[in-house]
ROFI-79638 format. One record per residue (C-alpha): x, y, z; residue in three letters. Coordinates in pm, whole numbers, padded with zeros to 5 digits, always signed. Layout:
XYZAla
...
***
This chain:
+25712+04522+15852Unk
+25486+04764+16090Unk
+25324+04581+16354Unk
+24990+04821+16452Unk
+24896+04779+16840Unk
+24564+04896+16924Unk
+24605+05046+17298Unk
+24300+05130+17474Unk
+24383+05415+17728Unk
+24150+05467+17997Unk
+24166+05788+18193Unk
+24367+05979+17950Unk
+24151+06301+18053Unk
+24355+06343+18406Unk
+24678+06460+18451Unk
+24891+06199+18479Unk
+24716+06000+18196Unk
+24693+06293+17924Unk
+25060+06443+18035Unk
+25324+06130+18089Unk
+25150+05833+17922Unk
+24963+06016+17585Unk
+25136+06336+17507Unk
+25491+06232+17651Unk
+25521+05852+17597Unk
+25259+05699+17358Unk
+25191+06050+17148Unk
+25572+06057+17125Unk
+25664+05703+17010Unk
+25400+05743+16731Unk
+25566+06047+16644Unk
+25927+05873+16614Unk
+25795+05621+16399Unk
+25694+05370+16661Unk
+25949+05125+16749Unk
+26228+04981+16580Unk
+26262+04584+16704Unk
+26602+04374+16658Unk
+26440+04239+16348Unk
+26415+04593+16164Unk
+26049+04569+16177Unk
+25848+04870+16342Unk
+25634+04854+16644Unk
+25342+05173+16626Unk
+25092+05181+16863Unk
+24742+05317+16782Unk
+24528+05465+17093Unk
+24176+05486+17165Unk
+24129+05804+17378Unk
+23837+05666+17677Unk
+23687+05864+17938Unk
+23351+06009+18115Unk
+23421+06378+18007Unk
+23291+06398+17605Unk
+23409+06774+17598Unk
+23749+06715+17723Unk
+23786+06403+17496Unk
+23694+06564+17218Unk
+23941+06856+17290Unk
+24225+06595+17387Unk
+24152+06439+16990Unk
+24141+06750+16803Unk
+24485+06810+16947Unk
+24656+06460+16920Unk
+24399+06363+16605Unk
+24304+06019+16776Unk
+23968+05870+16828Unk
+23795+05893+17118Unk
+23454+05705+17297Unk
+23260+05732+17687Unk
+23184+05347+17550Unk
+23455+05143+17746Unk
+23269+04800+17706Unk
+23245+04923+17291Unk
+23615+04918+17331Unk
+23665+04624+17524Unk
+23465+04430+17243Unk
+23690+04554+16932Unk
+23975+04345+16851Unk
+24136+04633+16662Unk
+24240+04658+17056Unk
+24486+04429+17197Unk
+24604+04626+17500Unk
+24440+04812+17800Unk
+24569+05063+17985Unk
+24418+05211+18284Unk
+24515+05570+18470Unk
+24191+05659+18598Unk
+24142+05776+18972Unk
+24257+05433+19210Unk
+23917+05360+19306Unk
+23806+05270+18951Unk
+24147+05136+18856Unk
+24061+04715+18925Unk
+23687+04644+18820Unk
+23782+04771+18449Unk
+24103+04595+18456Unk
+23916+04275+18536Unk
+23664+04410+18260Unk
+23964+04393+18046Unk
+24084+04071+18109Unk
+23778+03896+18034Unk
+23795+04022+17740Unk
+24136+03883+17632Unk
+24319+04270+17635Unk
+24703+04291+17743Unk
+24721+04476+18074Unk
+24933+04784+18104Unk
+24802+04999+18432Unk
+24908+05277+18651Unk
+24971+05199+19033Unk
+24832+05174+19286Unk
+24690+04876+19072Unk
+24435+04802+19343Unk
+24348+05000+19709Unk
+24377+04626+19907Unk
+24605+04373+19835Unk
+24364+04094+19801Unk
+24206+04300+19489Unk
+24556+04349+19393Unk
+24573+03959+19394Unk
+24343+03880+19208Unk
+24390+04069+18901Unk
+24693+03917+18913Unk
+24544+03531+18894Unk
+24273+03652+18714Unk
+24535+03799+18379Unk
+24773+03498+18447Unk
+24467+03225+18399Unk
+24326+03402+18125Unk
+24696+03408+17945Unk
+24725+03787+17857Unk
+25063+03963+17946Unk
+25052+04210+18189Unk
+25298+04504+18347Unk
+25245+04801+18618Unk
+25407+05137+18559Unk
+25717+05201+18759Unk
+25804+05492+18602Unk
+26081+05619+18884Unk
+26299+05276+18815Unk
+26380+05509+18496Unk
+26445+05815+18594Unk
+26797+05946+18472Unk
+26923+06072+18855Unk
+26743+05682+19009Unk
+26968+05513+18710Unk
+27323+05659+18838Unk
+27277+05555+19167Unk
+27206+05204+19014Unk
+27516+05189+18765Unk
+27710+05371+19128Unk
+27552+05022+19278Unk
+27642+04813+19005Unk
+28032+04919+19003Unk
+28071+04896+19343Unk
+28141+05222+19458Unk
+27926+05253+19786Unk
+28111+04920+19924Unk
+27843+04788+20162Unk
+27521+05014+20138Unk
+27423+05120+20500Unk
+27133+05284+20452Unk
+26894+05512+20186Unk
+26734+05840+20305Unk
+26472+05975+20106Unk
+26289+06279+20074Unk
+25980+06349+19863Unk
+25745+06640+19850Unk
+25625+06959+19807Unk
+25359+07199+19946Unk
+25039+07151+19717Unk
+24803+07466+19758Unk
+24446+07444+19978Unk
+24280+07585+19673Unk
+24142+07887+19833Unk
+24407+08152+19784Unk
+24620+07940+19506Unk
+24531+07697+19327Unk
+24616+07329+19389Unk
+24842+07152+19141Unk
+24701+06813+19259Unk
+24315+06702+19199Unk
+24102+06669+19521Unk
+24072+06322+19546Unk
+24387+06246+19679Unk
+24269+06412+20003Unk
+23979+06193+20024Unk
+23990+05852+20123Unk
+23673+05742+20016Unk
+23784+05811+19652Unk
+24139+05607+19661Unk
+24305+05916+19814Unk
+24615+05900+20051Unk
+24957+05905+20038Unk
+25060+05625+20199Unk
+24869+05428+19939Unk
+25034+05625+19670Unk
+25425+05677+19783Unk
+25452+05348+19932Unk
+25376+05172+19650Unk
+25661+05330+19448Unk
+25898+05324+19743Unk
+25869+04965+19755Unk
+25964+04875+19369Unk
+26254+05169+19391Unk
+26419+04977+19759Unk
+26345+04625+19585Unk
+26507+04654+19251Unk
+26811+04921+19379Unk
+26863+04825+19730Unk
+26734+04518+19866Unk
+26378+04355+19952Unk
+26145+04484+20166Unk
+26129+04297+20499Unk
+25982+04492+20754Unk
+25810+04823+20800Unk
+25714+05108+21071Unk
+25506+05368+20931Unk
+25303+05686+21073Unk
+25094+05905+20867Unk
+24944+06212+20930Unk
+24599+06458+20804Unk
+24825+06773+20811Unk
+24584+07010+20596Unk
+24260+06916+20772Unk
+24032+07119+20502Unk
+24066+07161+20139Unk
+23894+07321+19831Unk
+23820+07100+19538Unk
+23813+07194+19146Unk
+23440+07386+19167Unk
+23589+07608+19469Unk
+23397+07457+19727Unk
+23545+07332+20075Unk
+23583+07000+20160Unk
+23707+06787+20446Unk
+24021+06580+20386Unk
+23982+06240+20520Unk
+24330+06094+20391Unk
+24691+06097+20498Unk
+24815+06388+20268Unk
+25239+06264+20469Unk
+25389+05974+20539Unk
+25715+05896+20790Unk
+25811+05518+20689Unk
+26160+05356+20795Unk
+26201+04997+20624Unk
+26416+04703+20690Unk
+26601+04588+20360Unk
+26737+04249+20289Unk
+27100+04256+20384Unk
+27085+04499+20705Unk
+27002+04787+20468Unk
+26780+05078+20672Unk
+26560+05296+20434Unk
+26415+05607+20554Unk
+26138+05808+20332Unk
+25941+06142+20461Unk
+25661+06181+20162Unk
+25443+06499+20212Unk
+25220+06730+20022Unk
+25284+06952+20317Unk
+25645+07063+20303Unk
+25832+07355+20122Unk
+26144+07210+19890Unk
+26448+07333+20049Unk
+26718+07046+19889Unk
+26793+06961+19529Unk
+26531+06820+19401Unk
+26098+06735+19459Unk
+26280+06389+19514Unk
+26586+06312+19651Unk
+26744+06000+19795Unk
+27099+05981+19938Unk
+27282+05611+20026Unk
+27517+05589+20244Unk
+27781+05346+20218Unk
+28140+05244+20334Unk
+28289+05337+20059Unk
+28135+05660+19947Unk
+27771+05807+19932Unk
+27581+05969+19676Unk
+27252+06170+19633Unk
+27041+06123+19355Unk
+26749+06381+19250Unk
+26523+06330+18937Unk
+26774+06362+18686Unk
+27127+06452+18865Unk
+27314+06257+19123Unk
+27630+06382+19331Unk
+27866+06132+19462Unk
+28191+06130+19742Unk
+28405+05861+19801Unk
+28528+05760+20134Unk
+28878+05980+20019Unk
+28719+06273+19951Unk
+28496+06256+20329Unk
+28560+06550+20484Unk
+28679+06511+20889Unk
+28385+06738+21055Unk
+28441+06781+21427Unk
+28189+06867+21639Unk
+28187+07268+21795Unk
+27853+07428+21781Unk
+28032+07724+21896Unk
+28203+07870+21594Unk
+28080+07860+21246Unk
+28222+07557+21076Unk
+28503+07569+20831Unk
+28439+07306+20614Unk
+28176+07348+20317Unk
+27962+07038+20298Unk
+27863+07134+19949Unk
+28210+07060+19829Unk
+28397+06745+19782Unk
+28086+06607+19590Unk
+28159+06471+19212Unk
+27850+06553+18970Unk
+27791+06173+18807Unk
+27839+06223+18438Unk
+27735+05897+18199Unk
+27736+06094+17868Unk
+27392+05925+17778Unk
+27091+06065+17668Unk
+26815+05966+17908Unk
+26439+05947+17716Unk
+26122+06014+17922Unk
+26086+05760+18205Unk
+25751+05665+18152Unk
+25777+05642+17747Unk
+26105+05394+17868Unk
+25815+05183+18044Unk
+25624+05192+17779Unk
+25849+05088+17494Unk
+25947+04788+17701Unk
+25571+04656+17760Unk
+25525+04701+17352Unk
+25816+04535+17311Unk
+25697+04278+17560Unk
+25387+04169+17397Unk
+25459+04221+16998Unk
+25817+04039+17014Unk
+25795+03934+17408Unk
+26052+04061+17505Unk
+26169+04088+17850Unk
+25929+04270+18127Unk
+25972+04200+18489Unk
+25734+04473+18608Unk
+25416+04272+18651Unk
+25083+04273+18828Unk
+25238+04061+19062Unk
+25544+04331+19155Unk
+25228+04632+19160Unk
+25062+04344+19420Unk
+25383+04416+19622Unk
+25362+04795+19656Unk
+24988+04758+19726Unk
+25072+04506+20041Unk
+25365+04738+20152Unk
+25136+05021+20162Unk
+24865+04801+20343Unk
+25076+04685+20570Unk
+25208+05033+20648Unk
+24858+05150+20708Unk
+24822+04925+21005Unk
+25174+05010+21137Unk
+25030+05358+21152Unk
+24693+05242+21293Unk
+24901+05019+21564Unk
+25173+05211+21633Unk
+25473+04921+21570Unk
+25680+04756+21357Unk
+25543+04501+21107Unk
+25712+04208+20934Unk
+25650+04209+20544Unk
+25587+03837+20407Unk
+25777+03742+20101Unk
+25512+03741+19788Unk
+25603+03516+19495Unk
+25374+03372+19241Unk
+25352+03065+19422Unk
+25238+03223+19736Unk
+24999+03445+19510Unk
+24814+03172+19400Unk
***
């Protein structure tokens, strides 16, 4: 038997929303056949392609032959539709969510879920009152270099983790000389731009589910690229953080250290990498590789600034091998949630856990504004209301 799942995706014309989540993830399950559940039946989702921009729409259909509308609440009101998704620009991200829950749709959404944590809240109450299922993409939980470091974890190889250095970035272009390979409103505030709001909210559901919990925070962002140009050429004044310097406090005595900038040239493995640290061995993870050394293999540097150093730090690392075939990480996410509401299966990835990385971002925000360290509250669904 074919279950048919009407998905409603919402923002589908922007990058993230027509690349990862329709051409790479829900495109691509449809192509495989949809998914197969334990039972042998089939799982195939069928999209409806919304936006504000007709002509790209339209373009976006002829290639992936899907319907298409500008008429969200037309959408909303078919029950062809049982799921929304939402990857439009932050700042319209909750008001059609709540749209969507009063209208009985499945929630599947792109994070930041909110720009304040009490928005972030509510959405949350709001889906669990009116009984529709619910998940938050957290795409880099699946990303094949993120998922060795977590079977490393898992067979005890680091001993006790120390500590988690992370490094994300990589220069994005003013837009008058080159052009910029992210859209202007993540420079502007105003619009849900920042990326403090953005980073930290994936930083805290990568240290939470490989590391340990969140428990405090110090955090200080910076406008490095004062002036921009946006996607008609014209100048523009950037009014949010476009780098972030955050050290956290982990459950456990665990010290987590993440530079995020649009403003630095990649000079290490990876656009993303994140080393731990532990007493038995340490290993550095990019996007799809990871590198590990055990506590025989440490070389014994000594210290002489004077003389060029013998050892090569590059060696005595072991390339992670796991012989599996890692799929897309976001079309991972996604084949869960559809699992999740067809068959319910398991989904721990909630509104509630995108609440988190909106308050961790919040709170880091007034680190930055205060210039200290700030205690993050534990945030369970009994505390959430």
């Amino acid at each position: 038997m074919t279950y048919e799942v009407g998905v409603i995706m919402n923002g589908v014309t922007g990058r993230m929303g027509l690349n990862q989540h329709l051409r790479r993830s829900v495109a691509a399950i449809r192509d495989q056949g949809g998914i197969r559940l334990a039972n042998g039946d089939t799982v195939l989702p069928n999209p409806l392609l919304v936006g504000r921009n007709p002509s790209k729409l339209r373009a976006i259909s002829g290639e992936c032959g899907l319907p298409w509308t500008t008429d969200l609440d037309s959408a909303l009101s078919d029950s062809t539709y049982s799921i929304y998704f939402d990857a439009q620009t932050t700042d319209r991200r909750a008001a059609d969510v709540r749209r969507a829950i009063s209208a009985g749709k499945h929630i599947y959404c792109e994070k930041p879920v909110a720009g304040d944590l009490e928005t972030a809240l509510d959405l949350y109450r709001r889906a669990r009152e009116r009984g529709v299922k619910h998940g938050v993409v957290q795409d880099k939980l699946w990303l094949p270099g993120l998922r060795k470091l977590a079977e490393l974890r898992d067979s005890g190889f680091f001993g006790r983790i120390l500590s988690v250095r992370g490094e994300f970035g990589y220069w994005v272009f003013e837009g008058d000389r080159v052009e910029p390979q992210r859209p202007s409103w993540n420079y502007r505030k105003e619009d849900g731009g920042g990326i403090i709001l953005d980073m930290l909210c994936h930083w805290r559901y990568v240290l939470d589910n490989l590391f340990g919990a969140v428990q405090s925070v110090t955090c200080l962002g910076a406008t490095h690229v004062p002036q921009r140009w946006d996607e008609a050429g014209q100048p523009y004044r950037c009014t949010a953080d476009d780098s972030a310097y955050a050290t956290f406090g982990l459950a456990g005595g665990i010290v987590a250290h993440f530079n995020s900038s649009w403003c630095v040239r990649v000079r290490r493995d990876d656009l993303l990498t994140l080393q731990v640290d532990g007493t038995e061995g340490s290993a550095v993870a990019g996007l799809r590789s990871c590198w590990k050394q055990s506590y025989r293999a440490t070389p014994r540097p000594v210290w002489n600034p004077d003389v060029e150093s013998p050892l090569n730090y590059f060696e005595n690392w072991e390339k992670v091998e796991t012989g599996e075939a890692f799929d897309n990480a976001f079309k991972a996410q996604w084949e869960l949630f559809l699992r999740h509401v067809v068959a319910d299966g398991p989904f721990g990835w909630d509104l509630l856990e995108g609440a988190k990385g909106v308050q961790l971002a919040e709170i880091g925000m007034e680190s930055w504004k205060r210039r200290c360290w700030l205690d993050v509250p534990e945030l369970d669904a009994a505390k959430a209301g």
